[in-house]
SELUMTOR-626192 format. One record per residue: x, y, z of N, C-alpha, C, O in turn; residue in three letters. Coordinates in steps of 0.02 Angstrom, whole numbers, plus 50000, padded with zeros to 5 digits. Layout:
REM residues N
XYZXYZXYZXYZALA
...
***
This chain:
REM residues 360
500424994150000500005000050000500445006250000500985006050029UNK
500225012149967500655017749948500675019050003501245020450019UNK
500115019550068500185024050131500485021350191500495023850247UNK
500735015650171501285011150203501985014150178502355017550212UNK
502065012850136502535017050103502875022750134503355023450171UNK
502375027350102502285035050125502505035450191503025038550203UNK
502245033450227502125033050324502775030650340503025032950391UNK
503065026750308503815023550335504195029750280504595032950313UNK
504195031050241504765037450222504795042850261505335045550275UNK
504095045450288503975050450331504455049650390504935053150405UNK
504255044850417504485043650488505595040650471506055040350512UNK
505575039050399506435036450412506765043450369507325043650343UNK
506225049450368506425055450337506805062050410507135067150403UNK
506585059250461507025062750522507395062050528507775066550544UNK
507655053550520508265050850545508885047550510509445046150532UNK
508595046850450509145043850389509655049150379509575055250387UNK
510225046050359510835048350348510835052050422510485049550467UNK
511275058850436511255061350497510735064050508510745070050494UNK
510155061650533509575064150576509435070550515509245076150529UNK
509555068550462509245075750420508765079450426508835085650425UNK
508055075950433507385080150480507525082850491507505088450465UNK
507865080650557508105084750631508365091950619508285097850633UNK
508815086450575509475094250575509135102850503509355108350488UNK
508575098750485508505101150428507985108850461508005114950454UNK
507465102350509506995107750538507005114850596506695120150603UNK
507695109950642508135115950677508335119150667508305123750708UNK
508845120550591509135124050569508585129050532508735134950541UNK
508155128250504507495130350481507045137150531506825142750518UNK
507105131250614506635138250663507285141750712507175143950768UNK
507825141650686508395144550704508525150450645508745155950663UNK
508415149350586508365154550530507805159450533507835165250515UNK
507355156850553506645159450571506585163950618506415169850611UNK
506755160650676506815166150733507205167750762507035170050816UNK
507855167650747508485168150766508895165450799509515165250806UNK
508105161850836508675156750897508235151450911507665153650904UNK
508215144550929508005137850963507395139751011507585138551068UNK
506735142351011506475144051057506575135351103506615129951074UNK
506595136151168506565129751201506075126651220506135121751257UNK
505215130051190504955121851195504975118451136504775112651132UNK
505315122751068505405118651023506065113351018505995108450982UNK
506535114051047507075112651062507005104651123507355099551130UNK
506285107251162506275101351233505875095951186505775090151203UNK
505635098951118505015092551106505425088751029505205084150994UNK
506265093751017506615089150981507225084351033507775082851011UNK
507095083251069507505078651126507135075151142506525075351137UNK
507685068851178507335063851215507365063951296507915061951314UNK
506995065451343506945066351408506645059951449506125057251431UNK
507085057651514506685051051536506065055251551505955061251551UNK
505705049751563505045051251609504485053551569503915051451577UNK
504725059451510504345063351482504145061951378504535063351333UNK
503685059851373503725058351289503575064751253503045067951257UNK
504115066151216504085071151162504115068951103504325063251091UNK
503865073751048503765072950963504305068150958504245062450935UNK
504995071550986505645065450941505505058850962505735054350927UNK
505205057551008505065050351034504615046151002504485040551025UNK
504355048550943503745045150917504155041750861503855037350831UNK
504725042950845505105040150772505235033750775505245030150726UNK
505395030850862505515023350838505115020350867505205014550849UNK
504705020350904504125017250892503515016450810503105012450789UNK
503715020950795503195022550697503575018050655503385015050604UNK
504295017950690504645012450659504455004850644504375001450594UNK
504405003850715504254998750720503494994750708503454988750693UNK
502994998650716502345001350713502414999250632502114993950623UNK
502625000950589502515001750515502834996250509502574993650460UNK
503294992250532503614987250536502894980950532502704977550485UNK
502664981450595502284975450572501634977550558501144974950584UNK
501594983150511500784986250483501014981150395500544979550360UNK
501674979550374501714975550341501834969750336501914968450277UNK
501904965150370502044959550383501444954450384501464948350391UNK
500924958550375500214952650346500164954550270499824950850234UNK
500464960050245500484959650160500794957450149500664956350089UNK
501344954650162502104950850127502044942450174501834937550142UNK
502164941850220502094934650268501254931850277501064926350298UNK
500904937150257500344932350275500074929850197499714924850197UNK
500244933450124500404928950070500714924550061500604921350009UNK
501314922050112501494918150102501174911950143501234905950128UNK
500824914650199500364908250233499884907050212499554902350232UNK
499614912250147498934908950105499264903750065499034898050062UNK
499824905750030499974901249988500294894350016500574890149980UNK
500194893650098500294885650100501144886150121501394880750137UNK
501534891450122502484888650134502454886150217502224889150265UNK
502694881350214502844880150278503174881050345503754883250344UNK
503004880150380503204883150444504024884050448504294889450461UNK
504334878450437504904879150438505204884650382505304890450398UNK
505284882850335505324890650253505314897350300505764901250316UNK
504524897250317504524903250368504914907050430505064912950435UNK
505004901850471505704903050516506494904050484506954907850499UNK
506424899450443507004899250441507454907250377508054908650368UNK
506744910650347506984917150318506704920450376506994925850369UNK
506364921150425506324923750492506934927850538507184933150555UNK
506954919250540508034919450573508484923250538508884926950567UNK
508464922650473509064924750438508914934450436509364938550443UNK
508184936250424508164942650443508464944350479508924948550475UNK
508164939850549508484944550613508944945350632509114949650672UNK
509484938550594510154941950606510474945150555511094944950559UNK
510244947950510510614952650466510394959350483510674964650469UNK
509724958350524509594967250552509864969450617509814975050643UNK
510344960950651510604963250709511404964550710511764967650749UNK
511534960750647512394966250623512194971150617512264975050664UNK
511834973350555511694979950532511514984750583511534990850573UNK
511264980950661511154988450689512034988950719512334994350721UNK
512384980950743512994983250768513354988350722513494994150739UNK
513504984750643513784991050615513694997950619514145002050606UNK
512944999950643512725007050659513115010050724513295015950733UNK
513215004250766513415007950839514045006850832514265007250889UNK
514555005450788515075006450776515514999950814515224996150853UNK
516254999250799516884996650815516594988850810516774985050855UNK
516154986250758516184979550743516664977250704516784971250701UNK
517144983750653517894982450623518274980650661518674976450640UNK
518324982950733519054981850765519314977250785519844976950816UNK
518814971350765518734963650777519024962250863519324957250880UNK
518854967050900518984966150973518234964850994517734968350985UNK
518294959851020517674956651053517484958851121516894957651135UNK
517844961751168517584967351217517414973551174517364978051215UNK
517294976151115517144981051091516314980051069515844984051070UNK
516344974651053515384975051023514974974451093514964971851149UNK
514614979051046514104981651097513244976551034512954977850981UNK
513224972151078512754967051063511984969251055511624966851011UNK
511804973051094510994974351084510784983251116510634985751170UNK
510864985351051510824993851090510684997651025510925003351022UNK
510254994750959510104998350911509574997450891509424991550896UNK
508965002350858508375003250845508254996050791507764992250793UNK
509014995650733508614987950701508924982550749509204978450714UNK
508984980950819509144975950837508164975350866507794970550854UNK
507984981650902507414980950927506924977350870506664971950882UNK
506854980050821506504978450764506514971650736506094969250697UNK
507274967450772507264961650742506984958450800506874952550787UNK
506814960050859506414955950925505894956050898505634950750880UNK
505574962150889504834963250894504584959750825504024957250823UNK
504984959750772504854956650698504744947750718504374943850688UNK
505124946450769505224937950795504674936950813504294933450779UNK
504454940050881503744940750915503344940050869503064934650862UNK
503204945750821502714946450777502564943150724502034943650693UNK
503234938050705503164931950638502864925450692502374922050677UNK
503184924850742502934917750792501964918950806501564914450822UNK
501804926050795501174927450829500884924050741500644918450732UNK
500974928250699500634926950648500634920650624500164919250587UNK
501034916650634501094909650607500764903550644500574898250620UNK
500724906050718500494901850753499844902150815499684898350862UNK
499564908450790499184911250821498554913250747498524919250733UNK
498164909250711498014912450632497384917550681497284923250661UNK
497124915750723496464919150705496904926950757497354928050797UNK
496514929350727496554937650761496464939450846496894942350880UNK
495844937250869495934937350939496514934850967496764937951014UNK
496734930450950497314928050994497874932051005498204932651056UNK
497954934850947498414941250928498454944950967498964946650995UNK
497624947950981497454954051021497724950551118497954954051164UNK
497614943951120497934941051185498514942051201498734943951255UNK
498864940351138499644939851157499934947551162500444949451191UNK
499444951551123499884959151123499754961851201500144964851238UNK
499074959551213499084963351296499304959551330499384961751386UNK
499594949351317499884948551380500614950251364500984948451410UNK
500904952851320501574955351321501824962951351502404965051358UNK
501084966551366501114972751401500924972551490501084976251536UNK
500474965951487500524966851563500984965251596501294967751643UNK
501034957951546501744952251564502424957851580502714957651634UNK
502584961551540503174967751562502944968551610503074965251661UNK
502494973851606502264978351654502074976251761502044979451813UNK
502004970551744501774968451788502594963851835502624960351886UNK
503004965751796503724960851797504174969151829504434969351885UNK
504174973751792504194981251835504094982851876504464986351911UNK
503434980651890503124983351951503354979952006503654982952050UNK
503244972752009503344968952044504094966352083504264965752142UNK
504394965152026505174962752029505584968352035505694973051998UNK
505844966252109506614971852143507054969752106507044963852089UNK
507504973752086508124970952058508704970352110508724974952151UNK
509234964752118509544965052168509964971352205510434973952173UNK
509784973752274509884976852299509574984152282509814989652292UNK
508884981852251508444989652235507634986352274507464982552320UNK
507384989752231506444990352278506234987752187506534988852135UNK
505564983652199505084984952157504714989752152504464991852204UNK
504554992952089504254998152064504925003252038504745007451996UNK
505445003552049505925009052049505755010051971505625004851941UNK
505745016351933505945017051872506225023151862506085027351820UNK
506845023051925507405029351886507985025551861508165020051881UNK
508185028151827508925026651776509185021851776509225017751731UNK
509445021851845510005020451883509715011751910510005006451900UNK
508885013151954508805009251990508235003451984507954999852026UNK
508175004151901507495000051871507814992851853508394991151849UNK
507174989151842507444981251827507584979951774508014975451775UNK
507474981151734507644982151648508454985751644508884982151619UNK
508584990151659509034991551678509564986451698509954984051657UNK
509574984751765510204980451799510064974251740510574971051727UNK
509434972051704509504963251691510224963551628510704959951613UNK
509814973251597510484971151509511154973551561511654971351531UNK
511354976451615511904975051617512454969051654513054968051654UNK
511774965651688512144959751736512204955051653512644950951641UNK
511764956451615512024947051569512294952751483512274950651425UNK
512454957851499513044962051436513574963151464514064961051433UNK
513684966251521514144967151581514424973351540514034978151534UNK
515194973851504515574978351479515374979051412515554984451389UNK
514914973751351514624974951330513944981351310513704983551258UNK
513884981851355513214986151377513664994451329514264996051325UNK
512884998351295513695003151257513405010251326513385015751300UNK
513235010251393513195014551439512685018451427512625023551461UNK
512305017151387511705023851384511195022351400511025016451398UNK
510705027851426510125023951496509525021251457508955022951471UNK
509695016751404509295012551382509215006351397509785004551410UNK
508765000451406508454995451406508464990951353508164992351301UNK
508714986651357508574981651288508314973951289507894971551251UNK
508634970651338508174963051352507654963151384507414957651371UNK
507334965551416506654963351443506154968051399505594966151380UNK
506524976151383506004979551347505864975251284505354976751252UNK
506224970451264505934964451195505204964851203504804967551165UNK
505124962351247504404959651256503824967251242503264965651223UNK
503924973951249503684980351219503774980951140503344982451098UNK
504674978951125504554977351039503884973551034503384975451003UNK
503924969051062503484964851020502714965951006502314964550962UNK
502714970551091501824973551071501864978651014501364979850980UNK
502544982051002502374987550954502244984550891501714986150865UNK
502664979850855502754976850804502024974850806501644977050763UNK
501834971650845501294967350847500414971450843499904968750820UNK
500454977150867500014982650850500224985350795499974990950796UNK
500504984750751500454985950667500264980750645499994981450590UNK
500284975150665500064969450619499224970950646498894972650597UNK
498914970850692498404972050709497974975550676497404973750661UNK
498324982450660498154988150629498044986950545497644990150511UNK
498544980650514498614979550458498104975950420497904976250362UNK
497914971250485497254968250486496524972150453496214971650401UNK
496484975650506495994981150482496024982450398495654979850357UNK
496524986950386496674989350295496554981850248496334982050191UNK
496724975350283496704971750240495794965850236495604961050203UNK
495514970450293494874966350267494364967650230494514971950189UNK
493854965850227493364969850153492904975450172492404976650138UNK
493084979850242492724983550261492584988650215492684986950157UNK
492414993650222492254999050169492765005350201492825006750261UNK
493095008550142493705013250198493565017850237494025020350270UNK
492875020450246492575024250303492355021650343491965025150375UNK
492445014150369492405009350424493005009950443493145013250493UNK
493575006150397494455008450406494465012250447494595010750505UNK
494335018450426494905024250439494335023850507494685025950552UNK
493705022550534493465024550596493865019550630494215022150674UNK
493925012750624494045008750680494715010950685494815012050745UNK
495425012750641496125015950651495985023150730496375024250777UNK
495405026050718495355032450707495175030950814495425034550858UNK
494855026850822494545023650875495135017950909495055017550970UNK
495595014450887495945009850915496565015750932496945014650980UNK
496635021150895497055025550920496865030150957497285034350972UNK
496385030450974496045036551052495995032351100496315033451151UNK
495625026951096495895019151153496535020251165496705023351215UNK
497045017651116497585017651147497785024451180497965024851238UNK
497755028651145498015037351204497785036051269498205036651313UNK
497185034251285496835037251336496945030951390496875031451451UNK
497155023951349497355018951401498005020351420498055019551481UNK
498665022451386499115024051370499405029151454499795028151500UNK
498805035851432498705040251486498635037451554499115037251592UNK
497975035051573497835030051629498415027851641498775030351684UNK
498595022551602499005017351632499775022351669500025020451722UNK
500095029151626500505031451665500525034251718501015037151741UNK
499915033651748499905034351843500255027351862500735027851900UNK
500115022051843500435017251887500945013951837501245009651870UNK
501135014051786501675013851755502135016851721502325013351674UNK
502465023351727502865028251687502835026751622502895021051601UNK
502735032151586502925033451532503365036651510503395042651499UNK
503965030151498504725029751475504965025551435505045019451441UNK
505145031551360505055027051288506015022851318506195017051308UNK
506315026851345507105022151351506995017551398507475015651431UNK
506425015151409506365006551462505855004351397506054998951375UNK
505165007251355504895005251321504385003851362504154998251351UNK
504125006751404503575002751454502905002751422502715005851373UNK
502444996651479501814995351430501375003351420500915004151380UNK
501595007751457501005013551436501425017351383501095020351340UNK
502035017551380502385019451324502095017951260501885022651227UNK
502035010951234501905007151187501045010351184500895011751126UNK
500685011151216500085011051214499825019251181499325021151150UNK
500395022251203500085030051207500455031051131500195034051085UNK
501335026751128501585027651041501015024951001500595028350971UNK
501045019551006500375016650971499695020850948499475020550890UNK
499465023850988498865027150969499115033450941498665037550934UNK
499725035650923499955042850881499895036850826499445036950784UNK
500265033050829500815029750753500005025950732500035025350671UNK
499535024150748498765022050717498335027750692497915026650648UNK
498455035550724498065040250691498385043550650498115048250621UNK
499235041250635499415042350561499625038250525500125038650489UNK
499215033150531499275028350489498465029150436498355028350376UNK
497925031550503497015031350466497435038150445497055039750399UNK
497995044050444497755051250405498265048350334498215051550281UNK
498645043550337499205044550272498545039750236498345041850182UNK
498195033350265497895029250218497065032350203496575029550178UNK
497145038450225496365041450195496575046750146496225048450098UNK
497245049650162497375054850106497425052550060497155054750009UNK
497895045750063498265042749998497965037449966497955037249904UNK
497725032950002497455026549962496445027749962496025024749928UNK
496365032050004495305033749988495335039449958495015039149906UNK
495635045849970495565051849926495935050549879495615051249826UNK
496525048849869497005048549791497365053049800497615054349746UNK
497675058649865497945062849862499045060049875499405060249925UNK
499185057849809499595054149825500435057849790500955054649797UNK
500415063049762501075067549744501045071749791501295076349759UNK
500945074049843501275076149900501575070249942501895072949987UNK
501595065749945501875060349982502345055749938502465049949956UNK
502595058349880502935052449835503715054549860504145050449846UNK
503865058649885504675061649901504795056149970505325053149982UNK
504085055550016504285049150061504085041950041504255036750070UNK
503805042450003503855036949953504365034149935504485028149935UNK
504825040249910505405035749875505885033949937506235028949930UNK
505945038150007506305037550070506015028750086506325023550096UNK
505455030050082505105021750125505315016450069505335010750093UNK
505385016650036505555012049954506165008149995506155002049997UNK
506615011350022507245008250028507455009850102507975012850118UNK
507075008050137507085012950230507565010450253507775013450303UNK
507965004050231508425002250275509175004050235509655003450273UNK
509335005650177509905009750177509915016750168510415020250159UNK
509325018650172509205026150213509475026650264509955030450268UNK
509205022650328509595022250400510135019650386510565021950422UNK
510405014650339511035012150336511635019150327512185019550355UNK
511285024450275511745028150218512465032650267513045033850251UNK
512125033750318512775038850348513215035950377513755038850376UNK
513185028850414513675027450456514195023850388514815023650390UNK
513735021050330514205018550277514575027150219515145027550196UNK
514255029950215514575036550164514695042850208515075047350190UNK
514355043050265514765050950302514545057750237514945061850217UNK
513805057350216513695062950178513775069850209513935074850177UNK
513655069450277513455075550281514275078950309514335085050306UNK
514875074650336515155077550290515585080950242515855086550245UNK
515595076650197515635079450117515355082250105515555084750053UNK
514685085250126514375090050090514525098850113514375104350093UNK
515055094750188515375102150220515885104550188515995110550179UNK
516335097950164516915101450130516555103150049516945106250013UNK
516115102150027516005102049956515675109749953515865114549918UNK
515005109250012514655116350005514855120250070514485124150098UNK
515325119150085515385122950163515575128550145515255132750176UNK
515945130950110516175137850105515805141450069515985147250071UNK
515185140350022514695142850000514135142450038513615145450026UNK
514195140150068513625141450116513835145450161513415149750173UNK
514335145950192514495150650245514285160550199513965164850231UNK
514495161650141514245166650118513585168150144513395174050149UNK
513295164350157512395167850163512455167650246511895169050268UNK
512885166650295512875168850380512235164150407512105158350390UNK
511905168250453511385164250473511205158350431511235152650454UNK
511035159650371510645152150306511205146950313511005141450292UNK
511865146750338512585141750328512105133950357511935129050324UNK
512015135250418511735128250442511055125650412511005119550405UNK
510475129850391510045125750331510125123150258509895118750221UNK
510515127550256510875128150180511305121050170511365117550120UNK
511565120450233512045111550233511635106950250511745101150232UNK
511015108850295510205101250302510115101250217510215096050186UNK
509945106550190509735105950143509875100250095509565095150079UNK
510575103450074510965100850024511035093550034510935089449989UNK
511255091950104511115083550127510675079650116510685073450111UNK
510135084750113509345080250118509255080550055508835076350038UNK
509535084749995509425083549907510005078449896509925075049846UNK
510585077049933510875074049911510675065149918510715060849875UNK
510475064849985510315060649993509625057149947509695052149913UNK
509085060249954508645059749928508855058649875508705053049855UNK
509195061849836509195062149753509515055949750509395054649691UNK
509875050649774510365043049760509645039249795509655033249782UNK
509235040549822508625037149855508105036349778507925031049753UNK
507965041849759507755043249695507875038849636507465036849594UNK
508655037649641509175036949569508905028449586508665024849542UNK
508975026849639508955018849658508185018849642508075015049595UNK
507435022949673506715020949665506505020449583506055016749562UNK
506935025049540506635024749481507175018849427507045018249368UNK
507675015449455508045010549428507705006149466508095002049490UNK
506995005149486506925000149526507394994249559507404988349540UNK
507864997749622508334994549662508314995849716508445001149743UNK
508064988349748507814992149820508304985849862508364980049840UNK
508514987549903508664984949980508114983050018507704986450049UNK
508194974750006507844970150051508354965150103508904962350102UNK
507834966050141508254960350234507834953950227507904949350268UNK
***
């Protein structure tokens, strides 16, 4: 579907190559108004405790992740491939999206084995929650069950948080320092671990509700409802989720760097009400050349995220346009988002219309 598409270029249009979005749109309300006002500045960061705009990118990630995985894997369970076929290109995904995230976090060249840092990248998450979400679909066919396993994978966390002290802490703790998610990735990564106050083995089980609420969601687009049923039940499973999302962060924080179950609940219901606005603009109205520039970004999303840590565009594009850009003063730092984001785009382009795409 184009608004699958669309929706994953959008969302790998912040962060591909160096955070170009990012850097494109700061530099943008820094030209504008001269300076970073700071609640625009607090809602492009990531803060514990607190979910801001930048926080919605990898969850939409993942979210769009398995909003396809009943168009591509569940053709292949109409057509009869067997269970094993299925696992076994399963497996091989997930470990080519779990180099690919080491290569992202760097020093997997230095062939020093105290240097890899094993599980601490957005496609390592993606290859949990993709696991979760191929084992759900294959062995779970009817839909309710789905809807079982996604909430017992949010209480099942949630209820493992709450409950479980980590040695020499309290149950319930969820600061930094003193949560259970926390101590488990560094007692079994130890020096592994790459130090940043993220979560990665137990928050799996949150991949998997995210992944697993796109397949849910995918459900919906793919049955014979009529698309003003669609877009209500998207429109409705995503105000549910906000408002359970909400609730639930009285008694469980909402903290996208642990991934907790109200985290997932409250991402979820953003990344479902733009999923009913990209698939009512694009695939029920036809309003579909304003969205073809993330079109061609979503075409190839994973050497988009691949492109900077392998080419360093942005930069070459300092030594190439840096001194012409510095002529225009203030414009120097949009003027170099810019040029990054045509450059990039334009080899995103060169590859969508040679039809050559990067598949895992």
């Amino acid at each position: 579907m184009v608004s699958i598409d669309a929706l994953r270029g959008f969302d790998m249009f912040w962060i591909m190559g160096p955070d170009v979005g990012h850097w494109l749109l700061s530099s943008l309300v820094v030209l504008l108004f001269g300076y970073m006002p700071r609640g625009v500045a607090y809602q492009l960061a990531h803060h514990w405790g607190v979910f801001t705009a930048w926080d919605i990118i990898m969850p939409l990630f993942l979210f769009i992740v398995g909003a396809a995985m009943p168009f591509s894997l569940g053709r292949r369970l109409e057509a009869g491939e067997g269970r094993r076929a299925i696992y076994f290109k399963a497996l091989r995904r997930v470990a080519l999206l779990w180099i690919l995230g080491m290569i992202c976090q760097g020093n997997l060249l230095h062939y020093r084995f105290a240097d890899f840092k094993f599980y601490s990248n957005t496609l390592q998450a993606i290859a949990a929650g993709y696991l979760i979400a191929t084992v759900a679909l294959v062995e779970l066919r009817r839909i309710r069950w789905q809807v079982v396993l996604f909430a017992a994978l949010l209480v099942g966390y949630g209820l493992a948080m709450i409950l479980i002290p980590p040695p020499g802490g309290v149950a319930g703790d969820f600061s930094p320092e003193g949560n259970l998610a926390t101590w488990i990735d560094h007692a079994v990564m130890g020096s592994h671990h790459d130090g940043k106050p993220y979560a990665w083995i137990l928050p799996s089980l949150g991949f998997g509700a995210t992944v697993l609420l796109g397949v849910l969601a995918s459900h919906v687009l793919r049955s014979p409802s009529s698309h003003s049923r669609k877009i209500r039940i998207l429109i409705g499973a995503g105000l549910a989720c906000l408002v359970s999302g909400w609730a639930l962060s009285f008694i469980l924080p909402n903290i996208k760097h642990l991934w907790t179950s109200s985290m997932v609940l409250w991402a979820g219901g953003w990344s479902l009400l733009l999923l009913a606005l990209f698939y009512g603009l694009i695939d029920v109205l036809g309003y579909k050349r304003w969205a073809f520039p993330f079109q061609v970004i979503g075409a190839n999303a994973i050497l988009a995220y691949m492109i900077q840590p392998l080419f360093r565009f942005a930069e070459i594009n300092k030594h190439l346009f840096g001194g012409l850009c510095s002529l225009f003063g203030p414009a120097e730092s949009f003027l170099l988002a810019l040029f990054t984001t045509m450059t990039l785009w334009g080899l995103l382009y060169y590859l969508y219309r040679s039809r050559l795409f990067v598949r895992i």
